[in-house]
N, C-alpha and C positions, 0 to 999 in steps of 0.2 A: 211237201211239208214245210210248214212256217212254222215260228216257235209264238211263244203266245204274247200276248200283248205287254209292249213295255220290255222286250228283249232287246238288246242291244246287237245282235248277228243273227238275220233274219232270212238269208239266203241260202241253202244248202248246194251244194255244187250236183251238176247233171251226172245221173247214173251213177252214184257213190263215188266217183272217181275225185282227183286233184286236176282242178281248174287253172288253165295256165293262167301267169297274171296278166292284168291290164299292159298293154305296153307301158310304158315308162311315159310318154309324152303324158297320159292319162295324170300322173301324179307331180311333175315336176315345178307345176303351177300353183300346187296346194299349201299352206303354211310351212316354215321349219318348225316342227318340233325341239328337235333338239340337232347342235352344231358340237362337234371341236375342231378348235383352231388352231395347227401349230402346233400342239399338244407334246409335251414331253414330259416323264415321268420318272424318279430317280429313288431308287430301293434306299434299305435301311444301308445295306452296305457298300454305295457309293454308286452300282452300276446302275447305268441308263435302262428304264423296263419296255418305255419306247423312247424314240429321239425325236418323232416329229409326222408325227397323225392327227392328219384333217379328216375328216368326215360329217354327213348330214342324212337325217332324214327326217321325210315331210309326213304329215298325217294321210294318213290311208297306205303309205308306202310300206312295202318292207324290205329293208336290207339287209343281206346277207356279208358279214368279215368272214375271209376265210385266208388260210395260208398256212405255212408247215409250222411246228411247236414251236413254240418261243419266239413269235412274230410280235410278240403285243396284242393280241385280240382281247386277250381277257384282262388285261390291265386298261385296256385302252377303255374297253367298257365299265369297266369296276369303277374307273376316275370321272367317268359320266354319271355315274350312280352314287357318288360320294364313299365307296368302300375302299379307300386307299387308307383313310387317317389311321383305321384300325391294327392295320400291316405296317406303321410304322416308315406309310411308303406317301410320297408326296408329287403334284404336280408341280415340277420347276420352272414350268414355261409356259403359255399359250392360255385358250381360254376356252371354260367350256360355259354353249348356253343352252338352255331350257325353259322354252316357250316366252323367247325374249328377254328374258334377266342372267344376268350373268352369275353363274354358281358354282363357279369354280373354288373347290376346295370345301364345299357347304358339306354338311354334315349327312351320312344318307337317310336317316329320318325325316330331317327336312326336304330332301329331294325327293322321299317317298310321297308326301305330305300332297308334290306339287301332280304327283298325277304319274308317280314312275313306278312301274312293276320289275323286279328284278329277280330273272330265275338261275339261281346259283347252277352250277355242274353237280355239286357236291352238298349232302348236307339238307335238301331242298324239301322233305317234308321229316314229318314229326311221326316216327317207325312205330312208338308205341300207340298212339292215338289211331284210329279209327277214319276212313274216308272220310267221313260226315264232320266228324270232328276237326280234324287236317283245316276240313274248309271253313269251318265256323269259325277257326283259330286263326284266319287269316289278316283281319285287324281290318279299321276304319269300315266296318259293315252295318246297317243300318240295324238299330235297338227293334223297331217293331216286328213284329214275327211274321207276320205276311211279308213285307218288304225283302225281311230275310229268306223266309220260304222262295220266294220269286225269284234272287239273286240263285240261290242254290238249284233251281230248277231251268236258269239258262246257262248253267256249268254242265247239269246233266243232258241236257239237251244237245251240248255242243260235245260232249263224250258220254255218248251212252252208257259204256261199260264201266263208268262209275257211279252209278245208280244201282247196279246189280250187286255193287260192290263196299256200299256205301256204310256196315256195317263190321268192314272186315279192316284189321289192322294194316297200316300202310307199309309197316316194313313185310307182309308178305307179300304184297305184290309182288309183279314180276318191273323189269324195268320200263317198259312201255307201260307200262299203269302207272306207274310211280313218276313216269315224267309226264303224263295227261293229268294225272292230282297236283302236279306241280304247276302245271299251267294255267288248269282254274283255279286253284289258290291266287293266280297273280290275276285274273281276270273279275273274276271275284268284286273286285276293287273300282272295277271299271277304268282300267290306268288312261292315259293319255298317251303314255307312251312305255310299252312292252321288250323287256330287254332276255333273251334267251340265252345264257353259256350253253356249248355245245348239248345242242338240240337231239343230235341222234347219236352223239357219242355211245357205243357199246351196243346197239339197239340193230336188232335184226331190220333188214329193209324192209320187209313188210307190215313192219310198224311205224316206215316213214310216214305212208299218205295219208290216215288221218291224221295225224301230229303236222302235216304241210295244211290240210286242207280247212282243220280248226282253225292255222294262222290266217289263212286266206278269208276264214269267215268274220273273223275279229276283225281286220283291217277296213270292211266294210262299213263300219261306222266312225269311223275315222282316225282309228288310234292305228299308232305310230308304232312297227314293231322291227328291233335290230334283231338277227339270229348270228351266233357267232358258230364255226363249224373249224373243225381242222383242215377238212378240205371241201370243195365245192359240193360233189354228191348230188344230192335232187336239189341243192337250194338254189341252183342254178334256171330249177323248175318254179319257182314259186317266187323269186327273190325279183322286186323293180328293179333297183339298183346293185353293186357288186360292188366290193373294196378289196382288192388283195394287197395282204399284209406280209413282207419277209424283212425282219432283221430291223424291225420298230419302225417303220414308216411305211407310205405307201406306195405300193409299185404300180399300181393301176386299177383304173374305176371306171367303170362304167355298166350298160345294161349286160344283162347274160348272156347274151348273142354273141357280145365281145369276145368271151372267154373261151366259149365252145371252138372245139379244132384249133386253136390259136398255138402259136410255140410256149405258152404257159402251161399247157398238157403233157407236153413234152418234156418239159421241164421239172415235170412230176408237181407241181405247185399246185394244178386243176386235177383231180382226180377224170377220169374216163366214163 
């Protein structure tokens, strides 16, 4: 099955399963989307939320942060997204870029603006409104109704079960539905670059592999997607590159080959 013309993920992976990713050499040649450099970030109340995270990813890639609570993943990611100014919280140090311009500290409408999707943990769809609605709600969508019809019908395409669902209130989904209506909401947009706070947070495992294998279908066209996790899990499965994060900076990166069996499992930092 292919989805219909003018789709933007057009591959579906063999025998419904999750498709392991491209090795890494595959992607490491392809643009940076977005960098940070150095990066340190400092709360309303004086303390450090990271001290000094670098990271990158290239289009078509996708990367997984993972590490135990209070590592900086989701601050680290918020201050790529421009959602620090809000919290009162600011970057002190370093530089973040996106798609070559420097936008550190930029506002996140303007970073939305530039082609970034950003999927909260928390908060992420709108409980009273309706699937259908959720998505129409999603912003920068094109006016003419065919146009719009076709964008809505390669969100259903890439999650089935909300087409069956498309009239039914968001907050009673269950949470694997509420986080696939989260994710086409941000696709929707056709980002450039796709930012996930914990992806499977709370969510039975066998509701990981579509939620893995959508990403894997997205990245196909070239956008750039970060997944942020508490701990490794499947992203180890799906993920090009790897960043573990303890105690605001980075202790180690590389492809997921890296991590597997290593003294970082041991450590409890990689999940088993």
């Amino acid at each position: 099955m292919r989805l219909r013309h003018g789709a933007r993920w057009v591959v579906p992976p063999v025998n419904g399963g999750v498709r392991a990713p491209e090795p890494d050499v595959e992607t490491v040649d392809r643009p940076v989307v977005a960098e940070l450099s150095e990066v340190a970030v400092r709360y309303s109340n004086g303390a450090l939320g990271v001290e000094r995270i670098s990271f990158e990813v290239r289009a078509g890639q996708i990367v997984a942060l993972f590490g135990p609570n209070g590592a900086g993943k989701t601050t680290s990611v918020r201050a790529l997204c421009g959602f620090l100014r809000s919290e009162q919280t600011r970057i002190e140090r370093g530089r973040v870029t996106l798609l070559d311009r420097d936008v550190t500290g930029l506002e996140a409408h303007k970073i939305a603006r530039m082609g970034v999707s950003f999927v909260p943990e928390r908060d992420k769809v709108f409980a009273n409104l309706t699937v259908a609605d959720n998505l129409r709600a999603a912003g920068d969508l094109p006016r003419q109704r065919q146009a719009l019809h076709d964008r809505l019908d390669q969100v259903f395409e890439l999650f089935p079960a909300l087409a069956d669902l498309s009239r039914q209130a968001a907050g009673q989904l269950s949470g694997g539905q509420q986080q696939m209506l989260a994710l086409g909401r941000a696709v929707l947009r056709h980002p450039r670059l796709l930012v996930v706070d914990e992806l499977t947070l709370g969510l039975h495992h066998s509701l990981h592999e579509p939620l893995f294998d959508a990403l894997q279908r997205i990245t196909r066209n070239g956008t750039a997607v970060i997944v942020v996790d508490e701990s490794a899990g499947f992203s180890l499965d799906v993920a090009h590159h790897c960043y573990l994060l303890v105690g605001g900076v980075v202790r180690d990166s590389g492809p997921p080959e890296k991590f597997r069996g290593s003294e970082l499992l041991a450590a409890g930092y990689v999940e088993a």
